[in-house]
C-alpha positions as CSV (number, residue, x, y, z in Angstrom):
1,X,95.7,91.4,142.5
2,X,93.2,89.4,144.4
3,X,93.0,88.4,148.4
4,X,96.2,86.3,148.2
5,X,98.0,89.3,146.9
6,X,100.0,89.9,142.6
7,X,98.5,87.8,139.7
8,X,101.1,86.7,137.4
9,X,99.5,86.3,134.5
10,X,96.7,88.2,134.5
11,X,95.7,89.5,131.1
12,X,95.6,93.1,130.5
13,X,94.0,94.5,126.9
14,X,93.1,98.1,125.4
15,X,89.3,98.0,124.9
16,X,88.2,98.0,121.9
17,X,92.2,97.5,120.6
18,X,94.1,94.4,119.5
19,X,97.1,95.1,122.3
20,X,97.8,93.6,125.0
21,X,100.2,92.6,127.7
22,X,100.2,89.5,130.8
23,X,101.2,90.6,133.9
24,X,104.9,89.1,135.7
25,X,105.3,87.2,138.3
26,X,104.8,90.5,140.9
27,X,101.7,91.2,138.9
28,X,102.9,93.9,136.9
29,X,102.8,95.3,133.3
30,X,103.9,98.2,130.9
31,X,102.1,99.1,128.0
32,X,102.1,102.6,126.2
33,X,98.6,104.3,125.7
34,X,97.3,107.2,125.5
35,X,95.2,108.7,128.3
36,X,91.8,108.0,128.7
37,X,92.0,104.1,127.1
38,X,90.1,101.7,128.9
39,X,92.3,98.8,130.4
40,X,90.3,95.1,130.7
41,X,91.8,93.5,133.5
42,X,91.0,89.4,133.4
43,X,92.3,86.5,135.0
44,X,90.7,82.7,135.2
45,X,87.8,82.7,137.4
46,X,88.0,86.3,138.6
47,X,85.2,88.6,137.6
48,X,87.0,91.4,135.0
49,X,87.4,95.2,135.6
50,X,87.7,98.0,133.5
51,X,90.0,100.9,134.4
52,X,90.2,104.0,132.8
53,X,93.4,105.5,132.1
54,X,95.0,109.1,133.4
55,X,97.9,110.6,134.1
56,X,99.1,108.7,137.0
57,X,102.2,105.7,136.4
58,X,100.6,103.1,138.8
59,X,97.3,101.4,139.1
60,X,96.3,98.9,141.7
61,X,93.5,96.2,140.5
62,X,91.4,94.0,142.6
63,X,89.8,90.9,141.1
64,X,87.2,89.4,143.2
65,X,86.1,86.1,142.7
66,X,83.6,85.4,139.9
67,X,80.1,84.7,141.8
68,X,77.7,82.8,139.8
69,X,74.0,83.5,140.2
70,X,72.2,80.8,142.1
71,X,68.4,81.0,142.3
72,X,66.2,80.8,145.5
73,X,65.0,77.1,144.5
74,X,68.5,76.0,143.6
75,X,69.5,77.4,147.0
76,X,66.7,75.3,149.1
77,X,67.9,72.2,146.6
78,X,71.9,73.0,148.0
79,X,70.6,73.4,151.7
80,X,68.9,70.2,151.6
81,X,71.4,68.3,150.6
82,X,74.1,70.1,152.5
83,X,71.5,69.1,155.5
84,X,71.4,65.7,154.2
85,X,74.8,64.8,153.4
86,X,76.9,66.9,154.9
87,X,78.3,67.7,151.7
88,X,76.9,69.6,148.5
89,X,78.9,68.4,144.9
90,X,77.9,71.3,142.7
91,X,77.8,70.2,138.7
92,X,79.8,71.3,136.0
């Protein structure tokens, strides 16, 4: 789940496992494991989360958005040209 509510599609794998599931279309999966397994929630530029499994049926998952790290001098560089512009194209 992120801000704008399920992910279909989201990939959910057993840490250090081969299995795996992809959430539906309401965001939601089944897979058998044991307790304490490690779930690796991921999803296309959402940072990933680890959840550690108990004894209850249903887990809710947040993804936040993946926030790359932007240097102080690279910031002044943006600011300039957001100053300058009005707009900022960030490269690929």
């Amino acid at each position: 789940m992120d801000e704008s509510g399920p992910l279909p599609g989201a990939n959910i794998t057993v840490k250090n496992e081969k299995r795996g599931t992809v959430t539906d279309m309401d965001g939601k999966f089944e897979l058998n494991m044991n307790e304490d397994a490690l779930l690796i929630v991921s999803f296309i530029g959402l940072e990933s989360k680890e959840v550690t499994i108990s004894d209850k049926n249903y887990y809710e998952v947040n993804l936040e958005a993946y926030k790359p790290f932007v240097s102080r001098k690279e910031k002044r560089r943006i600011r300039r040209e957001l100053r300058k512009n009005g707009f900022y194209i960030y490269p690929d």
